[in-house]
C-alpha positions as YAML, in Angstrom:
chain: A
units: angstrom
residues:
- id: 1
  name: UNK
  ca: [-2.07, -4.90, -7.23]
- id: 2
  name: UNK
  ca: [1.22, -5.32, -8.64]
- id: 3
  name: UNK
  ca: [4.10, -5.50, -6.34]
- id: 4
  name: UNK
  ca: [7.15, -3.86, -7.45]
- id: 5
  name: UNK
  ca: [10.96, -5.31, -5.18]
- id: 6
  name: UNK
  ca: [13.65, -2.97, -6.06]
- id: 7
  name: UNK
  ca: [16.43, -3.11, -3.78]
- id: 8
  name: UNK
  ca: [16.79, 0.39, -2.10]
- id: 9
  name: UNK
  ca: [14.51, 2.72, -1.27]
- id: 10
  name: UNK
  ca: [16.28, 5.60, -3.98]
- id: 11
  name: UNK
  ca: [15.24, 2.86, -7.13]
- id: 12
  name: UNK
  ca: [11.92, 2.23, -5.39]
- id: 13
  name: UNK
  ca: [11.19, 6.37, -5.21]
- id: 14
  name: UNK
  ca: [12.47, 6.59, -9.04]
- id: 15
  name: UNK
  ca: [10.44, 3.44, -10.33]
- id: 16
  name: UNK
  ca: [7.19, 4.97, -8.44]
- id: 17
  name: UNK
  ca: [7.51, 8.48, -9.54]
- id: 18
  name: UNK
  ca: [8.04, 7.00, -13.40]
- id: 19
  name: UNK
  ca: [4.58, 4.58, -12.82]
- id: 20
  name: UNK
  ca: [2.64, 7.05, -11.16]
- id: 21
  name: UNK
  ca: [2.63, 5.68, -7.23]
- id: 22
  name: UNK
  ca: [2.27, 8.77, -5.83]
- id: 23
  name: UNK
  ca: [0.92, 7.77, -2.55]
- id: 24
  name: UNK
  ca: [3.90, 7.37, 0.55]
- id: 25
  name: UNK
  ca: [3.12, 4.73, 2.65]
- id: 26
  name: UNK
  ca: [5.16, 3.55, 5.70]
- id: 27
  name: UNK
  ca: [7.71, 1.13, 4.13]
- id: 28
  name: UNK
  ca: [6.47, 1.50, 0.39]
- id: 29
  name: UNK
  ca: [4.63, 4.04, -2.46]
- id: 30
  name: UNK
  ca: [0.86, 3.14, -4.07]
- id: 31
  name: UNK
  ca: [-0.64, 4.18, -6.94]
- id: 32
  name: UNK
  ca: [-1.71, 3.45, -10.42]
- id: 33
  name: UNK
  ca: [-2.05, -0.12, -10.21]
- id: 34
  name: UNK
  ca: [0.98, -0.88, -8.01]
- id: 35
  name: UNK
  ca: [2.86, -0.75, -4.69]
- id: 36
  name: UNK
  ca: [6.59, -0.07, -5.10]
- id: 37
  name: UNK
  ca: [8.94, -1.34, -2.37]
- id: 38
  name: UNK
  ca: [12.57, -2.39, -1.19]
- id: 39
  name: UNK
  ca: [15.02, -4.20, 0.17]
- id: 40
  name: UNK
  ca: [18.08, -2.59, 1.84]
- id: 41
  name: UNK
  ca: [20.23, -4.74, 0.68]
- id: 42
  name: UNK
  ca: [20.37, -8.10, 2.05]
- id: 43
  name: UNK
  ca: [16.94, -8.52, 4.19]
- id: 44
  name: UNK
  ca: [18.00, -11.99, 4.38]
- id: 45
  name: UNK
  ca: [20.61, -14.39, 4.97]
- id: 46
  name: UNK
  ca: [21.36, -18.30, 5.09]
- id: 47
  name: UNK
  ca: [20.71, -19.73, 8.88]
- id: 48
  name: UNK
  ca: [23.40, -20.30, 11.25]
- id: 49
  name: UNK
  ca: [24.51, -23.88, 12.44]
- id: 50
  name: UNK
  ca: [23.31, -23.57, 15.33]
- id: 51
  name: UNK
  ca: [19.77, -23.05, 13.98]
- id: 52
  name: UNK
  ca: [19.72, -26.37, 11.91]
- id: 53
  name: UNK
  ca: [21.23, -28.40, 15.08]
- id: 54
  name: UNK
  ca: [21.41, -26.64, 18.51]
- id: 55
  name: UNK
  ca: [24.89, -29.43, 18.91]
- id: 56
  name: UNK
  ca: [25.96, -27.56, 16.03]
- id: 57
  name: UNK
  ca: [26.44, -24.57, 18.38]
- id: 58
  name: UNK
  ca: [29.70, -25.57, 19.70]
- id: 59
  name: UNK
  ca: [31.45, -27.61, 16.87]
- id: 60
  name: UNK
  ca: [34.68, -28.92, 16.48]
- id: 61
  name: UNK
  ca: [37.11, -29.82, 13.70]
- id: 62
  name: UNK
  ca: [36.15, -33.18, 13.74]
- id: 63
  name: UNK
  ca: [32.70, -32.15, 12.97]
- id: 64
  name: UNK
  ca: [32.92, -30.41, 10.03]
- id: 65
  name: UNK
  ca: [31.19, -30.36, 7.54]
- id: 66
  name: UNK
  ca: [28.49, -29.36, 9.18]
- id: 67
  name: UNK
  ca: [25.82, -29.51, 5.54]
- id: 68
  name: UNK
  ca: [22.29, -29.56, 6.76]
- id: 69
  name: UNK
  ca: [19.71, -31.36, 4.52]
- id: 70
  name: UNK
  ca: [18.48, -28.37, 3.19]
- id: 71
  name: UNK
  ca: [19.66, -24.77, 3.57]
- id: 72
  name: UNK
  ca: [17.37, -22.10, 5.57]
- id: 73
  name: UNK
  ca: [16.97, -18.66, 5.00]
- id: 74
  name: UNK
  ca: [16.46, -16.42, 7.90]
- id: 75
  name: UNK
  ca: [15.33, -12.62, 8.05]
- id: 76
  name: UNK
  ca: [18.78, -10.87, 9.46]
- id: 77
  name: UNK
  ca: [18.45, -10.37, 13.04]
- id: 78
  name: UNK
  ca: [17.92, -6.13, 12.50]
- id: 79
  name: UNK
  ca: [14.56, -4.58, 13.95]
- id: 80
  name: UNK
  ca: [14.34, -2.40, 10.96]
- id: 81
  name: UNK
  ca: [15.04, -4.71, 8.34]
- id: 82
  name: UNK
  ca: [12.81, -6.96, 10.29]
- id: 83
  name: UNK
  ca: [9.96, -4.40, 10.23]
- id: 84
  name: UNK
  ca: [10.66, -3.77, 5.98]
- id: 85
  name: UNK
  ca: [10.76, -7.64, 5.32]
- id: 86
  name: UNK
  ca: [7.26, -7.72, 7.19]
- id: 87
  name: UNK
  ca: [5.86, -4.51, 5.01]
- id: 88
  name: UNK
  ca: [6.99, -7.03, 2.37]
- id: 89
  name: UNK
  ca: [5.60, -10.00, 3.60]
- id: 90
  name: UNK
  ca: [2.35, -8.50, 3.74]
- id: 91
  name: UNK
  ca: [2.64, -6.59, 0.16]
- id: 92
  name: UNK
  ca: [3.58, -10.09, -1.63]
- id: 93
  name: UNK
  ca: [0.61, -12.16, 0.00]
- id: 94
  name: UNK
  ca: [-2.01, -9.72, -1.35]
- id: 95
  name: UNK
  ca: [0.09, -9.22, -4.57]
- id: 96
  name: UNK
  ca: [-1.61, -10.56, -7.93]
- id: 97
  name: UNK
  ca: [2.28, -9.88, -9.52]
- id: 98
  name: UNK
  ca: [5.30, -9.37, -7.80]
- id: 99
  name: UNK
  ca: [7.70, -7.33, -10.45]
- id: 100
  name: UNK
  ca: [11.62, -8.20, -9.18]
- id: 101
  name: UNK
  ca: [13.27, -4.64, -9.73]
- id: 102
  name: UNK
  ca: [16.43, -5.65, -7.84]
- id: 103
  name: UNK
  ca: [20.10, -4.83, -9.24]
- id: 104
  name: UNK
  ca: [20.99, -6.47, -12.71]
- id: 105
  name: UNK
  ca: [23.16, -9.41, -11.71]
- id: 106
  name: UNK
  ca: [23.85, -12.41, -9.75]
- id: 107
  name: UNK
  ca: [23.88, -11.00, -6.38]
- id: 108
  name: UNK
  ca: [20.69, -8.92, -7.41]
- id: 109
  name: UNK
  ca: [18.98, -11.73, -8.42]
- id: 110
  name: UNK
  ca: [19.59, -13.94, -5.10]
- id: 111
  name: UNK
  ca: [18.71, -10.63, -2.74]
- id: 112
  name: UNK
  ca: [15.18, -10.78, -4.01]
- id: 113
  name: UNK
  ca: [14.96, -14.68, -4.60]
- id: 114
  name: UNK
  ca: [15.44, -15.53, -0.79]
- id: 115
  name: UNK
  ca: [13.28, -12.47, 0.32]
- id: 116
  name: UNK
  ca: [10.52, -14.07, -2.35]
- id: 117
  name: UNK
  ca: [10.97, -17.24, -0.51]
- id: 118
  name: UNK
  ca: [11.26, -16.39, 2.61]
- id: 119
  name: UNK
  ca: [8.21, -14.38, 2.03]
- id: 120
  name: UNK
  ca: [6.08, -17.22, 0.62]
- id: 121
  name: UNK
  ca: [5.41, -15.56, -2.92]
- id: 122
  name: UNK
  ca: [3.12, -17.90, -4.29]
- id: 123
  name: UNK
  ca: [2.10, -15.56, -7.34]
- id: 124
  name: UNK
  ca: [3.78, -14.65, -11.07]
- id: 125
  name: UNK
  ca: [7.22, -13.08, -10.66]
- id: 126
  name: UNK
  ca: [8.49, -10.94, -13.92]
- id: 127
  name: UNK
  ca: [11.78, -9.31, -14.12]
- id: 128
  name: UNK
  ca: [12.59, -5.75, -14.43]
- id: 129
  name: UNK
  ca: [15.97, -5.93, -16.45]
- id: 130
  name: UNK
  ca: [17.86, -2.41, -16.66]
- id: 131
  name: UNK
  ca: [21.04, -0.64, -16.48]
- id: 132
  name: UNK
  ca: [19.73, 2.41, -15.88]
- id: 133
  name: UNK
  ca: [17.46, 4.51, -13.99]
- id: 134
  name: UNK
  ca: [16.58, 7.03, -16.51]
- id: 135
  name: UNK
  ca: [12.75, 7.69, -17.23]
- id: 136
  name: UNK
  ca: [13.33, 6.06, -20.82]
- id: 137
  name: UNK
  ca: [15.11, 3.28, -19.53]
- id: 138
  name: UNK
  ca: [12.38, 2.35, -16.81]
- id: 139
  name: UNK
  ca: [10.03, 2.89, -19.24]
- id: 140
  name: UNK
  ca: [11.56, 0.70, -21.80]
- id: 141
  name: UNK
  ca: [12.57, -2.13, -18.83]
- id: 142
  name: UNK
  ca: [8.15, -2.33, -18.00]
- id: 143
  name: UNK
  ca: [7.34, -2.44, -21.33]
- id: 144
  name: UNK
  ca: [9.45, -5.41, -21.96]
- id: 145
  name: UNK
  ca: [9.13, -7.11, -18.40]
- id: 146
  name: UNK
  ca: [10.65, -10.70, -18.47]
- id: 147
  name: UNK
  ca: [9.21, -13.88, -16.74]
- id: 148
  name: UNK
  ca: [11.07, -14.52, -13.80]
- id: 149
  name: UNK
  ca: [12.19, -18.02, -14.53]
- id: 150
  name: UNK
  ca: [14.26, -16.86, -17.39]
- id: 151
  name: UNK
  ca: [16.78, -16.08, -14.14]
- id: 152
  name: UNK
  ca: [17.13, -19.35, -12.65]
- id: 153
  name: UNK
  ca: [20.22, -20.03, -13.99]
- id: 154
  name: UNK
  ca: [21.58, -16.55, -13.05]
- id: 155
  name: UNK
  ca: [20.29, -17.07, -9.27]
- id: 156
  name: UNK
  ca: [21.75, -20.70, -9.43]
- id: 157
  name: UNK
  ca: [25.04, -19.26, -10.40]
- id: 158
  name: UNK
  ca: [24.88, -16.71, -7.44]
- id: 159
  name: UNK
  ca: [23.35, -18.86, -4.93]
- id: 160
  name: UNK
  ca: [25.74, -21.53, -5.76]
- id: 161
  name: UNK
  ca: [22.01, -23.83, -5.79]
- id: 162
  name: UNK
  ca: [22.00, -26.93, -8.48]
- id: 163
  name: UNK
  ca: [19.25, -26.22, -10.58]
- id: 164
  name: UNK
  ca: [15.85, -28.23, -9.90]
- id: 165
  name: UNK
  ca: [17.21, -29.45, -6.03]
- id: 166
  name: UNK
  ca: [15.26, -27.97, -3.75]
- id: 167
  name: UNK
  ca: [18.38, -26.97, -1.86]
- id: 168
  name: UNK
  ca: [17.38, -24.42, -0.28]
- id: 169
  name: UNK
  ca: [14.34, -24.07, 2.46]
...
């Protein structure tokens, strides 16, 4: 299956009813080849200071800054974005593809990076690159999906990560 990441669930019902997933699921729609799903936003988050260092907790001036070795990403503490992020979780470890359909731009791009991450994607990611969500322009936008690397600079830029570091864990 292909796993389509757009990042509400309006996009994700207009992307499905365009590839033929006509089949609701809880969290996601099926069909034709692919399972269509979203994001609500930001399903994720950078950790707290506390969560690298539990002395971290209580800081003072004199500590700062407080730059942990690598950054974390963390689900945000939500029980329903909890409960989509593991619908997701699940979708991208069976997924052969994952298809990023998240918002054209940097904070788009970083959304669906960490939640790819977080999530352990371990499989191709393309890029769904549109400005629209007309039929033609959906159309057009899976016709001519792009790799997903051709956005590392654009994710760098909005995640403020140097290229190549491994900043982020």
């Amino acid at each position: 299956m292909k796993v389509c990441i757009a990042e509400k669930p309006s996009v994700a019902r207009e992307i499905a009813l365009i590839l033929g997933a006509k089949s609701k699921r809880d969290g996601y729609y099926e069909g034709n080849g692919y399972q269509i799903s979203w994001t609500f936003g930001h399903l994720c988050t950078l950790k707290e200071p506390h969560e690298y260092d539990l002395n971290w907790k209580y800081w003072h001036m004199n500590d700062l800054p407080l730059i942990p070795p690598r950054f974390g990403i963390r689900v945000i503490p939500d029980t329903g974005v909890q409960k989509q992020f593991d619908i997701l979780e699940k979708l991208i470890s069976n997924a052969e593809e994952v298809i990023n359909c998240g918002d054209a731009g940097q904070e788009g791009e970083v959304i669906q990076r960490w939640v790819l991450h977080k999530a352990k994607c371990n499989v191709p990611v393309k890029r769904l690159w549109i400005s629209s969500l007309t039929e033609e322009a959906i159309r057009e936008g899976f016709e001519n999906l792009r790799e997903g690397s051709d956005f590392d600079r654009l994710y760098a830029a909005g995640s403020q990560e140097p290229l190549g570091t491994g900043f982020w864990g």
